[in-house]
C-alpha positions in Angstrom: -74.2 -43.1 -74.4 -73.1 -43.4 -70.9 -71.1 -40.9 -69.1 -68.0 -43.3 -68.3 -66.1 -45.5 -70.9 -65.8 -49.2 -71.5 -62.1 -50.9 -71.4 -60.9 -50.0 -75.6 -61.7 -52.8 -77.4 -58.2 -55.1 -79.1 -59.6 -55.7 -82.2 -57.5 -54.5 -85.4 -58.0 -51.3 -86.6 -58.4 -50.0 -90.5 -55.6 -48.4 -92.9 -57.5 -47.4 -95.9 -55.8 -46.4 -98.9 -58.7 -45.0 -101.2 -58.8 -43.9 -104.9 -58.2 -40.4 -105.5 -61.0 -38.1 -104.7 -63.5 -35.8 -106.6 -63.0 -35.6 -110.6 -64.0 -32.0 -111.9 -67.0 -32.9 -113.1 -68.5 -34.3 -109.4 -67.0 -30.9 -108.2 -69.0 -28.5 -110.4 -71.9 -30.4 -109.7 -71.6 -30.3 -106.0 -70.7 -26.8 -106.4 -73.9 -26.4 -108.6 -76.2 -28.0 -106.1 -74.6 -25.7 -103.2 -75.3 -22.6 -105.1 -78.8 -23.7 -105.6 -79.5 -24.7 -101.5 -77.9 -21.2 -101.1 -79.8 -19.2 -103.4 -83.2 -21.5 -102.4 -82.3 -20.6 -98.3 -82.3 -16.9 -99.2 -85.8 -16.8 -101.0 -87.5 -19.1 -98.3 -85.5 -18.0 -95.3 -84.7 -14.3 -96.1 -84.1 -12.9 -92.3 -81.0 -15.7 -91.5 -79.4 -15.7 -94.6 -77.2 -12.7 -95.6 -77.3 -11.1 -99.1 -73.8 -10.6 -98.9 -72.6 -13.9 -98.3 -72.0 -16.7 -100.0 -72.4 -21.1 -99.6 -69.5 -22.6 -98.4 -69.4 -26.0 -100.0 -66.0 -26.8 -98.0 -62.9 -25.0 -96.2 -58.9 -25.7 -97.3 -57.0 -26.6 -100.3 -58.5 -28.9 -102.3 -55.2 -30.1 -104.9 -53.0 -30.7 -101.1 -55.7 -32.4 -99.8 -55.6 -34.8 -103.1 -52.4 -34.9 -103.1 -51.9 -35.8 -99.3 -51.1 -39.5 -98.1 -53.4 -39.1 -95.1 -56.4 -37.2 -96.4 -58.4 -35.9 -93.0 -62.1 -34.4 -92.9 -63.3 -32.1 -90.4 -67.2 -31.7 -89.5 -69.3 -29.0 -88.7 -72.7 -27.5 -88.4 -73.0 -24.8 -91.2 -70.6 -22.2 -91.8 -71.0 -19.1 -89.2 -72.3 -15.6 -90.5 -68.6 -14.4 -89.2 -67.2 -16.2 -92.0 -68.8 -12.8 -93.8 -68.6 -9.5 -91.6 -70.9 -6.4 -91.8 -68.8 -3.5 -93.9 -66.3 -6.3 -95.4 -68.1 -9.5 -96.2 -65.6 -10.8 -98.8 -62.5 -10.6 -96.5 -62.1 -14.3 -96.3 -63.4 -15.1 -99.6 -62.3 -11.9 -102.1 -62.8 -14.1 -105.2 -66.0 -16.5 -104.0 -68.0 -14.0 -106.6 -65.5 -14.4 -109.8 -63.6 -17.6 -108.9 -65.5 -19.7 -106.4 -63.4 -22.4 -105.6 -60.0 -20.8 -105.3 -61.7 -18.7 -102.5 -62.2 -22.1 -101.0 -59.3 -23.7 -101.3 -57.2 -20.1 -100.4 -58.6 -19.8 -97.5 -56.6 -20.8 -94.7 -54.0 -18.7 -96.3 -56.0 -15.5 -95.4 -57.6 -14.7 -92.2 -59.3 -18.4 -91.0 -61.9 -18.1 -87.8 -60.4 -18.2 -85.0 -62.8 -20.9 -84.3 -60.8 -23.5 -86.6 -58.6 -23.7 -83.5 -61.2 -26.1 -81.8 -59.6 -28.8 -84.2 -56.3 -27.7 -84.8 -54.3 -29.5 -82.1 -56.3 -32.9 -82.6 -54.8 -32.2 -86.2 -51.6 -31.5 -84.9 -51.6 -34.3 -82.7 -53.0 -36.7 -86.2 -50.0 -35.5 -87.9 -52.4 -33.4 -90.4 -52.8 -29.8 -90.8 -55.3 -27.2 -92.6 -52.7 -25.5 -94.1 -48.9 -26.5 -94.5 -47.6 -26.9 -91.3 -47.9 -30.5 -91.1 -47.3 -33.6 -93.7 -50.9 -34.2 -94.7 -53.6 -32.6 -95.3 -57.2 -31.8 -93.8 -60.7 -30.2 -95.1 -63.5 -28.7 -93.2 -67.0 -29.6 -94.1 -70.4 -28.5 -91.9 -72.9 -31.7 -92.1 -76.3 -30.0 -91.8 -75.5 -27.3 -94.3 -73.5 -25.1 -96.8 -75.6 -21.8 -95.8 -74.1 -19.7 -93.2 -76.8 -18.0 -91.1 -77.4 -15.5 -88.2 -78.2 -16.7 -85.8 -76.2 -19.5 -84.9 -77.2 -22.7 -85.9 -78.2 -23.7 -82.3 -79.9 -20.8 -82.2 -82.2 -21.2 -85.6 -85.8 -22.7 -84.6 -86.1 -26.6 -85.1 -88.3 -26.3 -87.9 -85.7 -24.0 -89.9 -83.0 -26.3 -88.7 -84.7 -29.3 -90.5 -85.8 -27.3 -93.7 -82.0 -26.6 -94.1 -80.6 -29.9 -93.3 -83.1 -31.7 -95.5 -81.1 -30.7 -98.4 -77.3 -29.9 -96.5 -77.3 -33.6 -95.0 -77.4 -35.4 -98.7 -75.4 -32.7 -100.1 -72.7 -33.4 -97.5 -73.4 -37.2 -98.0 -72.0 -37.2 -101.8 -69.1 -34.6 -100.8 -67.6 -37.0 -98.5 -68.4 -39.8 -101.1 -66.3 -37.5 -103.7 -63.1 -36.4 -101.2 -63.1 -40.0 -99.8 -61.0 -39.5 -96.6 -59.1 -41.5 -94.8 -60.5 -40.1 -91.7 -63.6 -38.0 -90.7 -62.8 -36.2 -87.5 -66.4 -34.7 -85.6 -66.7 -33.2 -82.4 -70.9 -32.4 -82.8 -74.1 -33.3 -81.1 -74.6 -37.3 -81.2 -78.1 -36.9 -82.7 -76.2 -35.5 -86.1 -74.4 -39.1 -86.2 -77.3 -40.4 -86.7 -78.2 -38.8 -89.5 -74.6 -40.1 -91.5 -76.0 -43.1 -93.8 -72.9 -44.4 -95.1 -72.5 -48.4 -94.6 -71.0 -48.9 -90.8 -68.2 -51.8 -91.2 -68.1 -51.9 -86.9 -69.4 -51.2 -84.1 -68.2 -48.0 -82.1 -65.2 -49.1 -80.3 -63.2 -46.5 -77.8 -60.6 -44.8 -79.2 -59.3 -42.6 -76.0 -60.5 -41.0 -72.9 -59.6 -38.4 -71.4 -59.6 -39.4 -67.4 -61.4 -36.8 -65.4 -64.3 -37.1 -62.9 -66.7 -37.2 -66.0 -64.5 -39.1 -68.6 -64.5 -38.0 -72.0 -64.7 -40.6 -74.2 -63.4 -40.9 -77.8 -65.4 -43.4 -80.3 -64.2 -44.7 -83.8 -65.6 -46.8 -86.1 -65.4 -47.9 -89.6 -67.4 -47.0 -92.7 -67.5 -48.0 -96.2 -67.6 -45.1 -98.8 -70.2 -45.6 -101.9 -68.0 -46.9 -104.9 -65.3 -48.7 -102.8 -62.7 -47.8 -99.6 -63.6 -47.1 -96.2 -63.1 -44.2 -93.8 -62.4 -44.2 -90.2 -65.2 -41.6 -88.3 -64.2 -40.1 -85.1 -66.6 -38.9 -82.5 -66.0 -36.6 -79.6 -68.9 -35.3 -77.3 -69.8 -31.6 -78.1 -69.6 -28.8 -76.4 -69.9 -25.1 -77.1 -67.3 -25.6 -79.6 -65.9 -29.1 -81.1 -63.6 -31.0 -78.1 -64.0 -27.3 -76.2 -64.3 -29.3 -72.9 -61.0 -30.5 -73.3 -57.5 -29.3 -73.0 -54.9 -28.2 -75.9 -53.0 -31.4 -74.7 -55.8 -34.0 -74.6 -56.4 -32.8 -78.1 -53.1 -33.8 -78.9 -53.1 -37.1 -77.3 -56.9 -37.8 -79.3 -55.4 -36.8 -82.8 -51.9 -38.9 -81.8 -54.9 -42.1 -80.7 -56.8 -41.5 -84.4 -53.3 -41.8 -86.1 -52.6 -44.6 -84.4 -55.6 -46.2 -85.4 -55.4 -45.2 -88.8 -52.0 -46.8 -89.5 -52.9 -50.2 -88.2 -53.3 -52.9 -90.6 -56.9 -53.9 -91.7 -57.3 -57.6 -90.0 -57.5 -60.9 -92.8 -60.5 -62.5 -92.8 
């Protein structure tokens, strides 16, 4: 992609209304499989995977973000080792042993990375929240796995990276084919987009930029979810941290563009 940004495109956006996301029987199964990359990770990659930690399958509330009109995704890598500290590992996730998905969906309510700020103002901004400060509701998921590891994913050799993503990408393939969003909001390295399969509707089009003497560009384009509705997926270029390059207020001002875009009408044809 090139540095600068084309003029937005004026073709109609997408407003998706999709059916209600991920019976109980698709969540124990996803839950199953993410157990088994987990426990699989450990045995072949014992010195980046903590005994003491746990596969994070997703991050927020899962009966809000059913419930919510505007149902928003978040995307990461994998889940950081912080998630589980040295001395207090469950801290975040005090039932993930006993009661795994209420640790999941509790989790916001306890003591969230500080890292989730990277995407909270282009939530705020999108009208859509982790927890309940705004009307609807939003879910973090990490793309190329469940399996939080030391180092840093940037930091794991290329050959480990692929051994793990070879089973996290399809695993976070048929999770966002069971939460069906409205919009999938991802601020990661472009080579990762190429590696989401689901049917594109569109081109990329530009969403926002950000004016500066290198211009950070916002793309969008739609996608249709297996078994019906589509999804709007939102790409911002990467940096240390998702939109890190940009300021609290251009975040804003992206999240305000996405909900735009989401609450346009889908054109006849």
């Amino acid at each position: 992609m090139s540095l600068g940004c084309q003029p937005r495109s004026e073709e109609q956006g997408v407003h998706v209304h999709n059916a209600d996301p991920l019976s109980e029987d698709a969540i124990e199964d996803l839950v199953r499989r993410a157990r088994r990359e987990f426990a699989d990770a450990r045995s072949q990659h014992a010195s980046i995977v903590s005994v003491q930690s746990a596969p994070v399958l997703f991050f927020g509330d899962l009966a809000a973000y059913r419930a919510s009109e505007l149902r928003v995704v978040t995307v990461g890598l994998n889940p950081s080792s912080r998630e589980f500290p040295a001395g207090n590992p469950w801290m975040r996730f005090p039932t993930i042993q006993t009661n795994y998905l209420d640790a999941l969906c509790t989790y916001f309510g306890r003591a969230p990375l500080d890292w989730f700020d990277c995407y909270r103002e282009v939530l705020q901004g999108l009208g859509a929240s982790y927890d309940d400060a705004a009307p609807h509701r939003a879910l973090h998921t990490d793309i190329c796995s469940v399996v939080p590891t030391y180092p840093t994913w940037s930091k794991l050799s290329p050959t480990v990276q692929e051994a793990l993503a070879t089973r996290g990408v399809p695993l976070w393939h048929d999770l966002v084919a069971e939460l069906r969003p409205h919009v999938i909001v991802a601020s990661i390295r472009y080579s990762w987009f190429d590696r989401i399969a689901f049917h594109a509707r569109a081109n990329w089009k530009l969403l926002h930029t950000v004016d500066r003497a290198r211009p950070y560009c916002v793309e969008a384009r739609e996608l249709q979810l297996p078994g019906g509705g589509n999804t709007i997926l939102v790409r911002g270029r990467a940096a240390n941290t998702p939109f890190g390059t940009v300021s609290y207020a251009d975040r804003r001002e992206i999240g305000a563009a996405i909900a735009k875009e989401s609450s346009r009408p889908t054109p006849v044809t």
